[in-house]
C-alpha positions in Angstrom: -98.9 118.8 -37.8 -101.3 120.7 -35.6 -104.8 121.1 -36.2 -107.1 123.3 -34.5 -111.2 122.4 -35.3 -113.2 125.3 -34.3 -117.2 124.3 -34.4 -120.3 126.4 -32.9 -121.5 124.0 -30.7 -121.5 120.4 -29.2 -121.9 117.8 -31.8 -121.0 119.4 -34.3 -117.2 118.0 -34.5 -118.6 114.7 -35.0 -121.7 115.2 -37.3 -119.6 117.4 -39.7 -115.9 116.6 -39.6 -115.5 113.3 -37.2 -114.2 110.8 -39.8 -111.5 113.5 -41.1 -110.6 114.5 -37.8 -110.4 111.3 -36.4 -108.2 110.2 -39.6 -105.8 113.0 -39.0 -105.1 112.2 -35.1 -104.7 108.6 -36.6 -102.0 109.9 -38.7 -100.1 111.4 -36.0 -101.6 115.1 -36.6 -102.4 116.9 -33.1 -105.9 117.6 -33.1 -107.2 120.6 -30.6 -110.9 121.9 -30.4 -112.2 125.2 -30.0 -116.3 125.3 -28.9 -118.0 128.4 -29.2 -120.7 127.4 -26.8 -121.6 124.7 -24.5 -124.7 123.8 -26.0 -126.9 125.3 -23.4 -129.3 127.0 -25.5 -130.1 123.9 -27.0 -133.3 121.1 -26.6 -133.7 118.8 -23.8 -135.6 116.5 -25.8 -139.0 114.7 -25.4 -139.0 113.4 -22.4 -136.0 115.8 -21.4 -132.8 114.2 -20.7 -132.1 116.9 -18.0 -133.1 120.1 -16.9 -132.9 123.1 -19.0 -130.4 124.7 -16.4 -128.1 121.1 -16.7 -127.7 121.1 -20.2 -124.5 122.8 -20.9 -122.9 120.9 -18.4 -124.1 117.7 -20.3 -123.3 118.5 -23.6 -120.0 119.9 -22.2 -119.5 116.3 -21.0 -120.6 115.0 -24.4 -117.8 117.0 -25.8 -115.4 115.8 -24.3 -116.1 112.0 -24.5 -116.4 112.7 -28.3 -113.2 114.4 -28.7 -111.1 111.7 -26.9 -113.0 109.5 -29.1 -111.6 111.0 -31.9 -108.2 110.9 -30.8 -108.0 114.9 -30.0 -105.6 116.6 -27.7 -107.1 119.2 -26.1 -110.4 120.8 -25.6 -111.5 124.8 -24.8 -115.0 126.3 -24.4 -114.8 130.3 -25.2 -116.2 132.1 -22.6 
């Protein structure tokens, strides 16, 4: 079975449908993700964890960590 999870942005794969998703790849099912964004419009946080111009590259990073965490196959950012 193949499974594409198409979310808005970074984090979002994990707060809404990690334990499903995570379940499925379990299963056998191949799980691919589709990001809208790289979460660069997002907060830095207080203190920042990075500079406003870094942040899509860390939460593109974050991504990515998650999604191998959650057994996934493959992961795309649209442009």
């Amino acid at each position: 079975m193949n499974i594409l999870a198409f979310f808005a942005h970074p984090d979002d794969e994990t707060v809404f449908a990690g334990g499903a998703l995570a379940l499925l790849a379990g299963k056998g099912a191949q799980v691919h993700y589709l990001c809208a964004t790289r979460g660069e419009g997002g907060e830095t946080g207080e203190p920042p964890m990075c500079a406003q111009a870094e942040l899509g590259e860390v939460r593109e990073q974050e991504l990515l960590c998650a999604v191998q965490a959650l057994g996934g196959r493959s992961l795309t950012f649209l442009g």
